[in-house]
DSSP file (Angstrom, degrees, kcal/mol; ACC not computed):
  #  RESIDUE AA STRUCTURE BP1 BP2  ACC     N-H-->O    O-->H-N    N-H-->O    O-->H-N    TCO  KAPPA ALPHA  PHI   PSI    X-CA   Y-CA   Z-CA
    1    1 A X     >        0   0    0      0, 0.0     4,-1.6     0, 0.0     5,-0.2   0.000 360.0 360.0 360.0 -34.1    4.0  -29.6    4.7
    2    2 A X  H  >  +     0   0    0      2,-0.2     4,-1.8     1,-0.2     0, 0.0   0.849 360.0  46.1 -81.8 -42.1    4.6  -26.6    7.4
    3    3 A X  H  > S+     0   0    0      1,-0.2     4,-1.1     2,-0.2    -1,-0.2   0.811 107.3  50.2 -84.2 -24.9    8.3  -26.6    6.0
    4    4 A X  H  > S+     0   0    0      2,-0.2     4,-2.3     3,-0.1     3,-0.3   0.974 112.8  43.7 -79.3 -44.6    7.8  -26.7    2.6
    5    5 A X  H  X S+     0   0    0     -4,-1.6     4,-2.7     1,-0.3     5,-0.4   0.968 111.3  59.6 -78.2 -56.5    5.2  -23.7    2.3
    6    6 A X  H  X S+     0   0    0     -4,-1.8     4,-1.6     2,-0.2    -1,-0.3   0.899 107.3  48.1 -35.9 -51.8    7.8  -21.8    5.0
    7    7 A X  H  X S+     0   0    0     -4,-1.1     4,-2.5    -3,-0.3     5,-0.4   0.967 112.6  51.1 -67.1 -55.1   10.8  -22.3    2.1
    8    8 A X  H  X S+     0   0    0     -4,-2.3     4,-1.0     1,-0.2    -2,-0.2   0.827 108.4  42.7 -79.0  -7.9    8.6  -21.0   -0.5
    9    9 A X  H  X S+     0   0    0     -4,-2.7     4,-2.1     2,-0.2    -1,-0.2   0.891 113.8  56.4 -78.8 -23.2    7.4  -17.9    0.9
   10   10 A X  H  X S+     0   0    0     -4,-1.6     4,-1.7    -5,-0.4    -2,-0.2   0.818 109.6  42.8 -52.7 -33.8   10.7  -17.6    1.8
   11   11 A X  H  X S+     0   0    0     -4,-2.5     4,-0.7     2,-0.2    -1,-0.2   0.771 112.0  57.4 -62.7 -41.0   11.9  -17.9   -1.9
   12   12 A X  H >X S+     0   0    0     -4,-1.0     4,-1.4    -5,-0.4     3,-0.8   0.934 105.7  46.4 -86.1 -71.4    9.1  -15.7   -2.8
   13   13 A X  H 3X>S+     0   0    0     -4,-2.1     4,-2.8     1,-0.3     5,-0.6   0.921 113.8  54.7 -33.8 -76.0   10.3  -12.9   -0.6
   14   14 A X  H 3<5S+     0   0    0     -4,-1.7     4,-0.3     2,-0.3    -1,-0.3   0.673 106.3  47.7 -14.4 -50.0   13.8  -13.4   -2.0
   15   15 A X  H <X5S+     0   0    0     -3,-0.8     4,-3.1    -4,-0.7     5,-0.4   0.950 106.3  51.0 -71.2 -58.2   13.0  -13.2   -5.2
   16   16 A X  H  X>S+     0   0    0     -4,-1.4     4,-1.3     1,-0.3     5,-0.5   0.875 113.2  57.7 -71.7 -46.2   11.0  -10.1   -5.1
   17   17 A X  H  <5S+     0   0    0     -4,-2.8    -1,-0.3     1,-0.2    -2,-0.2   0.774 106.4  43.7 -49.0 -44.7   14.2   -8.9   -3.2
   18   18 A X  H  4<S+     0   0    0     -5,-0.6    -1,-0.2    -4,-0.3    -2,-0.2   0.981 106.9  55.0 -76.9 -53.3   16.7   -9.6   -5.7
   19   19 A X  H  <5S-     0   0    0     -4,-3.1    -2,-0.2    -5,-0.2    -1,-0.2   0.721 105.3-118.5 -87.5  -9.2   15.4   -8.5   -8.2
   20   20 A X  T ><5S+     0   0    0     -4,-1.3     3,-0.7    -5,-0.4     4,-0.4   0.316  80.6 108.3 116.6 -30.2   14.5   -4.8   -7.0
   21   21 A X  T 3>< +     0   0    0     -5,-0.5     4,-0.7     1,-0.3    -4,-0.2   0.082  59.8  74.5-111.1  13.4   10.5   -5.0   -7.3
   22   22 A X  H 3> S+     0   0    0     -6,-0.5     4,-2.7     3,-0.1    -1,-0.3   0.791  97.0  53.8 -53.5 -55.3    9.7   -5.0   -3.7
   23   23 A X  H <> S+     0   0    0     -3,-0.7     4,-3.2     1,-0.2    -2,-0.2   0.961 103.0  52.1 -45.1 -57.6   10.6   -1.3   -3.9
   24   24 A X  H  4 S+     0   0    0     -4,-0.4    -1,-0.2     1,-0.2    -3,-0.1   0.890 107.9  58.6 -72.6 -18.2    8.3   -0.4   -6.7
   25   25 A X  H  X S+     0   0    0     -4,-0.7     4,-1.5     1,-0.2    -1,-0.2   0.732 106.0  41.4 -29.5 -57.8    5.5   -2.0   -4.8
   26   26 A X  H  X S+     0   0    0     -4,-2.7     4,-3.5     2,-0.1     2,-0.3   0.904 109.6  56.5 -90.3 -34.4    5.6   -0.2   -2.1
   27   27 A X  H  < S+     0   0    0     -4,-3.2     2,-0.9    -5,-0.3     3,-0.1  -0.739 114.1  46.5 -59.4 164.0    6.2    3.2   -3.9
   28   28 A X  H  > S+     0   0    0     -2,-0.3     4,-2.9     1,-0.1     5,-0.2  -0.916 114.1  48.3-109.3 -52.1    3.0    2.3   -5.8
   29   29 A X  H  X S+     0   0    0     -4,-1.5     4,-2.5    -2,-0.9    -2,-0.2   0.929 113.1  45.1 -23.3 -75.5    1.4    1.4   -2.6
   30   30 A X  H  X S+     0   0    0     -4,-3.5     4,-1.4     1,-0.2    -1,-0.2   0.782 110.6  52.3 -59.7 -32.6    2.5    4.5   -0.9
   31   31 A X  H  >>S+     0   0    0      2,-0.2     4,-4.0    -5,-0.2     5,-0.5   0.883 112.8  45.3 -80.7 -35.0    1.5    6.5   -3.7
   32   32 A X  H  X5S+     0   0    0     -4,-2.9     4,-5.4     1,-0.3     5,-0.2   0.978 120.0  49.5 -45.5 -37.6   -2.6    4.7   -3.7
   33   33 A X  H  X5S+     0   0    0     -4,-2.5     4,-1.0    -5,-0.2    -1,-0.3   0.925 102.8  49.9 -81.2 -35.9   -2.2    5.2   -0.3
   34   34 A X  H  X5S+     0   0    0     -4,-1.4     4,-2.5     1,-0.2     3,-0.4   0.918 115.3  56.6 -58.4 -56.5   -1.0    9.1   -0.2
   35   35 A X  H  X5S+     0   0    0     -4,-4.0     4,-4.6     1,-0.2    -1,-0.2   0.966  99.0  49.6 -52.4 -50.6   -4.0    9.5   -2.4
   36   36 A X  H  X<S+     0   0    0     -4,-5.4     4,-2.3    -5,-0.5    -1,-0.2   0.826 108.1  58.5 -53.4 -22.1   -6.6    8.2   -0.5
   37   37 A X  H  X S+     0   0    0     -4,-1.0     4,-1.0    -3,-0.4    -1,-0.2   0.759 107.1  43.5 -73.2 -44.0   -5.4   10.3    2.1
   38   38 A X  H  X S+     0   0    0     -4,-2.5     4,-1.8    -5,-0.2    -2,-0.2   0.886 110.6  57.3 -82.1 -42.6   -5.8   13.4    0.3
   39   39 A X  H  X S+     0   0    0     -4,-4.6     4,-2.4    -5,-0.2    -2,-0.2   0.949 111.0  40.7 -59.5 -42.6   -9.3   12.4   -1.1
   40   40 A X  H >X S+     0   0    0     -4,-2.3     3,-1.9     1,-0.3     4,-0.7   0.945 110.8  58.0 -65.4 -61.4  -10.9   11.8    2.1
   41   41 A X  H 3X S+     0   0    0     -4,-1.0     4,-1.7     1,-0.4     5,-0.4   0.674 113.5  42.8 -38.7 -55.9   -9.1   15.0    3.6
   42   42 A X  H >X S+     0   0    0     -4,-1.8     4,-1.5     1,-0.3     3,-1.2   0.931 110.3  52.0 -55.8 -58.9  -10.9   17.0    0.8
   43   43 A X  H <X S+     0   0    0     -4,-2.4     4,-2.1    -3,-1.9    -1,-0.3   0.863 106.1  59.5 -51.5 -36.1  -14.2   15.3    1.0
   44   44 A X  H 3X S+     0   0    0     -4,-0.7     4,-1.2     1,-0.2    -1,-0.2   0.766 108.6  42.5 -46.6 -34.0  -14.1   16.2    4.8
   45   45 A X  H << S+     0   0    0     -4,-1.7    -1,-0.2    -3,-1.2    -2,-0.2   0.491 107.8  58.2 -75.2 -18.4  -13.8   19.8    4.1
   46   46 A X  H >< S+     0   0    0     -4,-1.5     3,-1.6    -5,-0.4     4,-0.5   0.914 117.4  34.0 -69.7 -93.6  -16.3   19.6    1.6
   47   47 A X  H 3X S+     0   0    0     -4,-2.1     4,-1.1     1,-0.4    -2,-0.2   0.738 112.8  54.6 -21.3 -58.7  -18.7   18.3    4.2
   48   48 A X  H 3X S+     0   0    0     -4,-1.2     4,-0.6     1,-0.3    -1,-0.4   0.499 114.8  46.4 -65.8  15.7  -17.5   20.1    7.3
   49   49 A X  H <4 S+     0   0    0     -3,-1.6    -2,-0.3     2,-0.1    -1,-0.3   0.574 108.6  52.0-148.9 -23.1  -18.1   23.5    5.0
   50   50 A X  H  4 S+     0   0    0     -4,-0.5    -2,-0.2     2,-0.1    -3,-0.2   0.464 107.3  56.1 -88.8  22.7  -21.5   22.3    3.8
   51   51 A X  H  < S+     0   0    0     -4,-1.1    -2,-0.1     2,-0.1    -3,-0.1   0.801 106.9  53.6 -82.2 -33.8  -22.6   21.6    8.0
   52   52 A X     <        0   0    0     -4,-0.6    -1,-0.1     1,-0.3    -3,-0.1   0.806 360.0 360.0 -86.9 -10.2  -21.8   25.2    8.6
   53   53 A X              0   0    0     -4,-0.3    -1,-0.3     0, 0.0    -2,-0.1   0.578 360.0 360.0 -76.5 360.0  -24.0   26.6    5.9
């Protein structure tokens, strides 16, 4: 059982390989992620800049 589920993720991985669409995954990723990054950043400033008022 341990060995069959070990071949298919391996297949699984493989696939996604071959065919190119690991890449846009992770650029999509990276882009969700770049965003989130940027909202907090903003809301922080938002915040820190209504404490000082």
């Amino acid at each position: 059982m341990f060995n069959f589920l070990q071949t298919q993720v391996v297949n699984n991985e493989s696939i996604m390989v071959q065919n190119g669409k690991i890449y846009l995954v992770m650029t999509i990723v990276s882009i969700i992620l770049i965003g989130l990054f940027i909202y907090v950043a903003s809301i922080d400033k938002k915040v820190s800049q209504l404490e000082k008022k």
